[in-house]
N, C-alpha and C positions, 0 to 999 in steps of 0.2 A: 155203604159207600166208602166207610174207614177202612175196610181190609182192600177194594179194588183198586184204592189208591197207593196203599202198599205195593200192595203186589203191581205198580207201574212205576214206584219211586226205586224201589232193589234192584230191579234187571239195567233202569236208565243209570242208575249210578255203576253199577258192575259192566255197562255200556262206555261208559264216560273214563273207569277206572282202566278199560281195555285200552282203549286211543291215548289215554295219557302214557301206560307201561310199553306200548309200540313206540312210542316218540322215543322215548326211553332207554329200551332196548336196543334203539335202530342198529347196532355195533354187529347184533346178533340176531341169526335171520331168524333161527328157530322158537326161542325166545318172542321176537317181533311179532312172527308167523303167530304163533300161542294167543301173544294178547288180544290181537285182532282178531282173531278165531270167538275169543271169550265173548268182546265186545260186538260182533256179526251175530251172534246167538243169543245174547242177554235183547239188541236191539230187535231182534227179529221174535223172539218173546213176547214182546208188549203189543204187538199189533194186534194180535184180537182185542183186548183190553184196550187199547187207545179209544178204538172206533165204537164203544160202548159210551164213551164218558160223555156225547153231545146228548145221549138220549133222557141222562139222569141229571142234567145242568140246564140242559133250554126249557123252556114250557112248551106244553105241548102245540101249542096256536102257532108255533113258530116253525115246528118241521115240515120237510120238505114231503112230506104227504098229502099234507093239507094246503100244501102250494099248489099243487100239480091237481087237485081236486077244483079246485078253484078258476084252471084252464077254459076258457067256451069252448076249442075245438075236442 
């Protein structure tokens, strides 16, 4: 669980580092262009890993499989 959260903590902060050096930059497109690029990639990275981290934190009585089993129709 120590390493999945790494690997979601580097890419949000290299996300975070992106939008702060486009603020930044603003003066200069290319530059601008670059950061926001960085940060559109690092944040688009972490999506598979995001949607892993409800399955390894809820207990299991509480996912939505066990809701929808639970249905009468």
């Amino acid at each position: 669980m120590r390493e999945r959260r790494w690997h979601l903590i580097v890419p949000f902060c290299c996300a975070a580092t992106g939008l702060v050096l486009g603020a930044v930059f603003s003066h200069n497109t290319a530059l601008s262009l670059a950061a926001l690029a960085l940060s559109a990639s690092s944040r688009l990275a972490t999506s598979p890993l995001f949607w892993t981290l409800p399955t390894r934190t809820a207990p299991a009585q509480s996912s939505s499989a066990t809701c929808t089993s639970r249905v009468p129709w």
